[in-house]
N, C-alpha and C positions, 0 to 999 in steps of 0.2 A: 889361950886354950882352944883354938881354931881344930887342932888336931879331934877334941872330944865329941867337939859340934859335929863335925864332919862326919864323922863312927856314926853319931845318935838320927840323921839325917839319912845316912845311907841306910839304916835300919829299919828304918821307917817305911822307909821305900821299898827294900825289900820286901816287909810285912805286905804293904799296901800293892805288891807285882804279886805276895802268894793268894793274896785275897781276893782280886779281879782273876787270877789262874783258878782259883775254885769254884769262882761263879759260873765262870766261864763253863769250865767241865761239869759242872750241874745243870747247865740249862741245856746246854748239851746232852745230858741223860735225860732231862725232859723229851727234848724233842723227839729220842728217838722212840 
């Protein structure tokens, strides 16, 4: 089942790239 891990892994990651993206653009509105 390499194929489901792989899915559940990529997901994550995703999540975890939209999550540092909104920090990101929040401290960003901080600053300005």
């Amino acid at each position: 089942m390499p194929s489901i891990q792989n899915t559940i892994i990529e997901f994550n990651f995703t999540l975890l790239l939209g999550r540092i993206y909104k920090n990101k653009a929040k401290s960003e509105e901080d600053i300005m």
